[in-house]
C-alpha positions as CSV (number, residue, x, y, z in Angstrom):
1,X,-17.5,4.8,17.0
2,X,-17.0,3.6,13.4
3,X,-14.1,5.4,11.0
4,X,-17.0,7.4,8.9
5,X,-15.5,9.5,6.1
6,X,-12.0,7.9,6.8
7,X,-10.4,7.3,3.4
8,X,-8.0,4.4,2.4
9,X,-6.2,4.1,-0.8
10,X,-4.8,1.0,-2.2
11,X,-2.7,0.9,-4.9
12,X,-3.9,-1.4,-7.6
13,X,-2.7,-3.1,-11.0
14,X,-2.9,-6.2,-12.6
15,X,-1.5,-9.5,-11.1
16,X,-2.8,-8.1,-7.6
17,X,-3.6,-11.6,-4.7
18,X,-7.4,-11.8,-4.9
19,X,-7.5,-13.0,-1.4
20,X,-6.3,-9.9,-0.2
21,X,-7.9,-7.4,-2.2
22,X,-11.0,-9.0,-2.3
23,X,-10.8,-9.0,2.0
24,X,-10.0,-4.8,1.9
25,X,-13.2,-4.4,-0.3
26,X,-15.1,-5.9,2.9
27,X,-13.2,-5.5,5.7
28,X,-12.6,-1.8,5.4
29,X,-15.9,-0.4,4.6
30,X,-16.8,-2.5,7.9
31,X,-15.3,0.4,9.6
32,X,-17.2,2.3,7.7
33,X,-14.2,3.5,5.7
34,X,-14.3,5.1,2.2
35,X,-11.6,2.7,0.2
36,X,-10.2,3.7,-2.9
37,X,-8.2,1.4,-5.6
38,X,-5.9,3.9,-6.8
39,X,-3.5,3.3,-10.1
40,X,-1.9,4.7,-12.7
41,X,-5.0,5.4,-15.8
42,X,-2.7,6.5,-18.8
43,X,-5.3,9.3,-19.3
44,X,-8.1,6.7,-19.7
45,X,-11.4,7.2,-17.8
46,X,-11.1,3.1,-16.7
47,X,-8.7,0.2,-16.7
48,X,-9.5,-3.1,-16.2
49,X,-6.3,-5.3,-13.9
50,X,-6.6,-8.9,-13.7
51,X,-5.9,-11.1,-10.5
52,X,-3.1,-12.9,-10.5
53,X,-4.7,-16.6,-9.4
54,X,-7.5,-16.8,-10.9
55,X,-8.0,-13.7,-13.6
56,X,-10.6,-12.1,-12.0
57,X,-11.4,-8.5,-13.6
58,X,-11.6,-5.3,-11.5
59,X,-12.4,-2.1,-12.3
60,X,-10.4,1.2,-11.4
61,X,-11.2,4.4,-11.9
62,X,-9.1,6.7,-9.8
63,X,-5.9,8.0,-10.6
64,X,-2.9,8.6,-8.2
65,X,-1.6,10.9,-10.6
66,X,-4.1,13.6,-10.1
67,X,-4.1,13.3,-6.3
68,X,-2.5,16.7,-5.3
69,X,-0.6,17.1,-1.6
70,X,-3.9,18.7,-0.2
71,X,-5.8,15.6,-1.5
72,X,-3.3,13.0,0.0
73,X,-3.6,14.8,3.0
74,X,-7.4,13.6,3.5
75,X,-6.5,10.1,3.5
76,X,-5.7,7.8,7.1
77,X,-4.1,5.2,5.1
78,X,-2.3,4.6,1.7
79,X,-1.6,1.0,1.2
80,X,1.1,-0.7,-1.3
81,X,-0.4,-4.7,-1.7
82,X,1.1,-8.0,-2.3
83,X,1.8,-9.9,-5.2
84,X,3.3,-8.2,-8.7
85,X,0.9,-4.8,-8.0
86,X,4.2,-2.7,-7.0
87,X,6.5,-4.1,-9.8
88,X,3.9,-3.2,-12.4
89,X,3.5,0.3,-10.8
90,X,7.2,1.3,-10.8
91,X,7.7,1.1,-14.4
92,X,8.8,4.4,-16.0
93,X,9.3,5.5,-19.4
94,X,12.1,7.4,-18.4
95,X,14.7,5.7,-16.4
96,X,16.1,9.3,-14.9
97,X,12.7,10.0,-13.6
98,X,11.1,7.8,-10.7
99,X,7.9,5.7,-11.7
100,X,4.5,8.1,-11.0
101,X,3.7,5.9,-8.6
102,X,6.9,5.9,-6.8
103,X,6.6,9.6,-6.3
104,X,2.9,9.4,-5.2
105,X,4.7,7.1,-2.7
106,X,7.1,9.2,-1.8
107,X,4.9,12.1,-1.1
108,X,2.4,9.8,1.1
109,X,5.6,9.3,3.4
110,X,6.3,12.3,3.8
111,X,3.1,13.3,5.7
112,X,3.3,11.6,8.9
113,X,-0.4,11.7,9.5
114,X,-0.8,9.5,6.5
115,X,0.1,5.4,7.7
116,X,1.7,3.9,5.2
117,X,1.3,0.1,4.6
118,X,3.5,-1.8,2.9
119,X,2.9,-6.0,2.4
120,X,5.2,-8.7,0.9
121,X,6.2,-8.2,-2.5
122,X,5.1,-4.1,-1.9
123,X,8.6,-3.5,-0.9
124,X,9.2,-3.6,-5.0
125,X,7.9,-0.5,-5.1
126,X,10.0,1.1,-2.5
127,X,13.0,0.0,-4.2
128,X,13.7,3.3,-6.0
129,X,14.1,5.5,-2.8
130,X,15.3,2.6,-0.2
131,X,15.9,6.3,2.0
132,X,12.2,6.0,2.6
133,X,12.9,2.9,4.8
134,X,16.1,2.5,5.4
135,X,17.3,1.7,9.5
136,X,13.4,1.0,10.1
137,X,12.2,-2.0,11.1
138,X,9.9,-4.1,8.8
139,X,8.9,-7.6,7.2
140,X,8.1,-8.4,3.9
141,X,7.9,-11.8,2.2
142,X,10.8,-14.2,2.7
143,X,12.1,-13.6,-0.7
144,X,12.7,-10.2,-0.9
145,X,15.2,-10.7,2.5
146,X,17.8,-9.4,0.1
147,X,16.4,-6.3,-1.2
148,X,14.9,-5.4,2.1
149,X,18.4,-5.5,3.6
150,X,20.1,-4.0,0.6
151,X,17.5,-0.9,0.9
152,X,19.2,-1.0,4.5
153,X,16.0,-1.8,6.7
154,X,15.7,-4.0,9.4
155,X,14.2,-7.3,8.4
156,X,12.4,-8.6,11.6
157,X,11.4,-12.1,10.5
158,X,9.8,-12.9,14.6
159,X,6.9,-10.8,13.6
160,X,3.7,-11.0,10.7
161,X,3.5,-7.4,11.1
162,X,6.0,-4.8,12.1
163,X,4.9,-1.2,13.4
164,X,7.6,1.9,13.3
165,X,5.5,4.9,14.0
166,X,3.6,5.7,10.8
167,X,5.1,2.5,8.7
168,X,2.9,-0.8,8.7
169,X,4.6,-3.8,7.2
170,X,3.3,-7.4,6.6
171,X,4.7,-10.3,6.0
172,X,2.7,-11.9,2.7
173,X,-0.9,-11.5,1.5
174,X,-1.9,-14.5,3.6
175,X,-1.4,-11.8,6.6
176,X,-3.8,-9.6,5.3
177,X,-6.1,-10.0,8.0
178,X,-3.4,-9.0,10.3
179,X,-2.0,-6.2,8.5
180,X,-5.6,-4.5,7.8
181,X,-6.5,-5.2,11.4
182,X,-3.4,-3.1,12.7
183,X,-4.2,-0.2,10.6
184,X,-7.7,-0.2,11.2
185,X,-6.4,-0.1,15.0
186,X,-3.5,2.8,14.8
187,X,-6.9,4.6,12.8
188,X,-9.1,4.1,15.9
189,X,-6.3,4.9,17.7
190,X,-5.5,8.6,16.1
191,X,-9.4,8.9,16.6
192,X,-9.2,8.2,20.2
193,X,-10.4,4.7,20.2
194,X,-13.7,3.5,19.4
């Protein structure tokens, strides 16, 4: 049984890890998943990001912002990647108001049918509303030990990916192969196995 019709999102700006990004847009529709890079368009049809080793242009033309609760409800997964992707996204022009992308974030956690993954430097994005994780168990990349403890989760460095019920956490973007391959799981999983 493949994952037909399953949707993942992945959250997408510029400096995102090739590596990573470029092993979703395979690995994924594999499975036979839909995937969908999902950012922030400024009310423009298309933006181009840039990689963050090499340059390499990618196209995205989906907008978070217009995904309603009903909408968010029809995906399995909603991913938060590596590198600067989650720094960029938080930005807000008005510092008494989370980013857009932190409350699209928000709202994806609080539907428990939706897993949320979250890799590396993705906890930057989580920063904002450290309630979201905070007492749960999870790994991130090395150097964001400090925020990760200061949001007042439970940094479990014995593990490349952590699982607390609808939370999936990896440790960097080298892990991607793990992370996507736990998620794909827990989807089979909700599905009743393959």
């Amino acid at each position: 049984m493949k994952l037909e019709g399953k949707k993942v999102g992945v959250l997408i700006e510029s400096d995102f890890y090739e590596k990573e990004i470029f092993y979703y847009e395979h690995r994924f529709p594999e499975e036979g998943i839909e995937l969908h890079f999902l950012s922030r368009l400024w009310g423009q049809p298309m933006l181009t990001f840039k990689g963050h080793e090499w340059h390499v242009p990618m196209e995205c033309r989906e907008s978070f912002e217009s995904i309603d609760d009903a909408e968010l409800a029809t995906y399995s997964a909603i991913i938060v990647p590596s590198a600067i992707v989650s720094d960029r996204l938080r930005y807000t022009e008005d510092l008494s108001k989370l980013a857009p992308a932190v409350e699209f974030i928000k709202r994806a956690f609080a539907n428990k049918n939706i897993i949320k993954g979250i890799i590396c430097h993705g906890f930057w994005l989580i920063s904002p509303v450290p309630e979201l994780i905070r007492g749960r168990p999870v790994i991130g990349h090395p150097n964001l030990y400090g925020d990760i403890k200061n949001m007042g989760a439970i940094y479990t460095p014995e593990h490349d990916v952590v699982v607390d019920g609808d939370l999936v956490t990896g440790r960097t973007g080298g892990h991607c192969h793990l992370f996507a391959r736990k998620i794909i799981d827990m989807m089979y999983e909700k599905e009743g196995g393959r």
